[in-house]
N, C-alpha and C positions, 0 to 999 in steps of 0.2 A: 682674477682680473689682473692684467698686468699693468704695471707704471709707465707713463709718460714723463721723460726727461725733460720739461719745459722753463724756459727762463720765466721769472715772474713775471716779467712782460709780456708773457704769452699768455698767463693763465687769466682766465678767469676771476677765481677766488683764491685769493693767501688764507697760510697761517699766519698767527700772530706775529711769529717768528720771522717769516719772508717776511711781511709785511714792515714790519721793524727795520729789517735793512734796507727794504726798497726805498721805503721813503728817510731814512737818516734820523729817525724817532729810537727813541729806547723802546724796549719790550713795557717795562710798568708804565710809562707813559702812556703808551697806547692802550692797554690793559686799565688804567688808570683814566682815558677818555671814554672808553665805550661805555664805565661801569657809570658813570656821573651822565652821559648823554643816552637814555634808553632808545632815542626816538633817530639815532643815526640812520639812515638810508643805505649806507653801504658795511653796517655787521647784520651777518647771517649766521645764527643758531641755527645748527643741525645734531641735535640731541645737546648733549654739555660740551660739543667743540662750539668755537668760535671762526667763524671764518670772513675775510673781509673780501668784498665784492671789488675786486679792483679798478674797473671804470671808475665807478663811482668815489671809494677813495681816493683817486688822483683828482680828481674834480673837485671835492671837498678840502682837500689838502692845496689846490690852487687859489681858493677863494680865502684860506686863513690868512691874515697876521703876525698872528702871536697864538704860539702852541705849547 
């Protein structure tokens, strides 16, 4: 199967890693929100990765405060 070169904003679902730069969070922060928030709507377990749904993380990430 081959790769698509796509900007985060294109994708779908991040890793931890994209995700971390896309939105200006550290990696254990975010690492550090999924594991304290089980019931987040935008992490997807697919075996032991972590992947974050990105719609939805930018929606969730618009409604915070204080992160």
């Amino acid at each position: 199967m081959d790769r698509i070169n796509l900007l985060p904003s294109q994708k779908l679902c991040l890793t931890i890693q994209e995700a971390a730069v896309y939105s200006m969070l550290g990696e254990n922060r975010l690492r550090k929100i999924i594991e304290e928030d089980k019931s987040l709507n935008w992490v997807l377990y697919v075996g032991s990765w972590i992947r974050i749904k990105r719609p939805q993380f930018e929606e969730w990430i618009s409604e915070q405060n204080y992160i």
